[in-house]
C-alpha positions, 0 to 999 in steps of 0.5 A: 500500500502506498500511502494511508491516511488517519484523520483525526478530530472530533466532529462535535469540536468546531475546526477540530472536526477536520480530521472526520470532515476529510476522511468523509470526503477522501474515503469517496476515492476508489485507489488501491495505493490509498486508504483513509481512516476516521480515527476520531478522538482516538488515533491509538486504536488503529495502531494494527490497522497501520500495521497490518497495511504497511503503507510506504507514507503516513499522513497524519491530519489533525487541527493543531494550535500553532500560533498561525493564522486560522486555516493555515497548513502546516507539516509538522516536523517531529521535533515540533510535536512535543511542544504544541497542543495537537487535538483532543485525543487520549494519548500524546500524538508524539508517543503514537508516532514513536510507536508507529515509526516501527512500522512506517518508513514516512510519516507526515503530520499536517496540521491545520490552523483551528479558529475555533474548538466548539461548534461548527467548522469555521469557514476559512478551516472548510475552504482549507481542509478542501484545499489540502483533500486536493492536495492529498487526491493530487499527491503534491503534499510536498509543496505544503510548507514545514512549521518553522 
């Protein structure tokens, strides 16, 4: 498998419902070299999905706080997980990535600019989760820029 994807979010959480909002949209994709998951709030439990896949890349989609403007696209170095506020799941998103690194060559985080974590998704989030869905469809995550 190429490249499998795990959104993350919580449909009831504003623009944390992007990972949710994305796997909808991505899952419409019929491609044998591409696989998506709905993880909600809890990413840890598809750990054996990965596993047994074992995709060449690992897009991990979620809203995380960097200090951006609302709706800009980031991916997330590594080095740069433990410092910020990703989400609202259980478990740390750098220790599922330890983990995971077992099992994945490539792991990309990218992480989405929330305005707001309760009620619905903001509009400049939606018009930016379907920009990266396009870039994800079009395998150009290449040219999203790296968080400094």
């Amino acid at each position: 498998m190429k490249n499998l994807v795990m959104c993350i979010g919580n449909r009831e959480g504003g623009d944390d419902s992007v990972g949710p909002y994305i796997a909808d949209k991505l899952k419409k994709i019929h491609d044998k070299d591409f696989f998506v998951i709905d993880c909600g709030t809890v990413p840890e439990n598809y750990t054996s999905i990965v596993k047994s896949k074992k995709p060449n890349n690992l897009i991990i989609i979620d809203a995380v706080e960097m200090g951006l403007n609302p709706g800009e696209i980031r991916v997330v170095p590594k080095e740069k997980i433990g410092v910020m506020h990703i989400s609202t799941h259980g478990i740390p998103i750098s220790v599922l990535i330890n983990y995971l690194e077992k099992y994945v060559e490539n792991i990309i985080i990218i992480g989405i600019q929330p305005k707001t974590m309760s009620g619905k998704m903001t509009k400049i989030f939606k018009l930016s989760a379907d920009k990266l869905i396009k870039m994800i469809k079009n395998n150009e995550t290449e040219k999203i820029k790296t968080l400094e």
